[in-house]
C-alpha positions in Angstrom: 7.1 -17.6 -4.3 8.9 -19.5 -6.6 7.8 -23.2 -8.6 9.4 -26.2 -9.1 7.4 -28.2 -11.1 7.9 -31.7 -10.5 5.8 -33.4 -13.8 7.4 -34.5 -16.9 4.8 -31.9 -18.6 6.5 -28.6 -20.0 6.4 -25.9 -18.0 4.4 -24.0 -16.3 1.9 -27.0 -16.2 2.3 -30.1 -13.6 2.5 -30.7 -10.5 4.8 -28.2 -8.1 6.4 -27.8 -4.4 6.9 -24.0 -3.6 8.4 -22.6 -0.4 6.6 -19.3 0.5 7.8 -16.1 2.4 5.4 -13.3 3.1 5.2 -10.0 5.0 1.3 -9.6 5.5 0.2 -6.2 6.8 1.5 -2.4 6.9 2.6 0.4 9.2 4.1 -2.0 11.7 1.1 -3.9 12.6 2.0 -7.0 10.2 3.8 -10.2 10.9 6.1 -12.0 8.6 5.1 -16.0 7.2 6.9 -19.1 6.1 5.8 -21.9 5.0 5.4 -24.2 1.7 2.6 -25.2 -0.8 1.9 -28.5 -3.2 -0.1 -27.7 -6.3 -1.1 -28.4 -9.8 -1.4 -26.1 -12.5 -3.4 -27.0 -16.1 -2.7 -24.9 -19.1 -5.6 -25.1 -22.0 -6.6 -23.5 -25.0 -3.3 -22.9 -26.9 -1.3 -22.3 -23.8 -3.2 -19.1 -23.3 -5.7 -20.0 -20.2 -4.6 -21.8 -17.3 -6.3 -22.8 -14.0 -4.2 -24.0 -10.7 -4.8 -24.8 -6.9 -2.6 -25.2 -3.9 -2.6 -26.3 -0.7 0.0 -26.3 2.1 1.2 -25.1 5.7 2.5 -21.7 7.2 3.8 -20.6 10.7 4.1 -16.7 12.0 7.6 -16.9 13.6 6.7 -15.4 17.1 2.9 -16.3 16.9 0.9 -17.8 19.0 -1.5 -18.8 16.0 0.3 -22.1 15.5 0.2 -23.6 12.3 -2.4 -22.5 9.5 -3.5 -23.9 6.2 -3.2 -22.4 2.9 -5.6 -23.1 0.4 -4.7 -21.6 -3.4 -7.5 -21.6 -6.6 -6.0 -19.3 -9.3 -6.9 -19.0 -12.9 -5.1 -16.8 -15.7 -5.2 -15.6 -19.3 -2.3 -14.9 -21.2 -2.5 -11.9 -23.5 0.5 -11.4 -26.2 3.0 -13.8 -27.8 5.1 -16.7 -26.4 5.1 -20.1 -25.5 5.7 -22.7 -22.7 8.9 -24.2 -22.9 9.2 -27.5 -23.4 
């Protein structure tokens, strides 16, 4: 999964489009996913805590499962030095 953060704010805060690509499973039994998320992610405290959700659509290539919704609530702390570019 990779961001691109569409906000004026330095990254990695803002609002964000990702495409997705996923192998889910193991020992042949798993099926592959595509698909693409919209989210926000808020940085606090120094740049060292941040909190982000995501939502967005996937399809199993070969699937009969259709279309299914993602739904994303992360939160993180950042331990050592560094800082958000600007």
């Amino acid at each position: 999964m990779y961001k691109f953060f569409l906000s004026e704010k330095p990254s990695p805060a803002g609002l964000y489009v990702s495409p997705i690509a996923a192998y889910i499973g193991a020992e042949g039994d798993g099926y592959f996913r595509v698909g693409g998320l919209i989210g926000y992610q808020a940085v606090f405290s120094n740049d060292k805590f941040s909190v982000e959700g995501a939502i967005g659509p996937a399809v199993s290539p070969g699937s009969e499962s259709g279309v299914l919704p993602i739904f994303s609530l992360n939160m993180g702390i950042r331990i050592g030095g560094g800082h958000r570019s600007k």
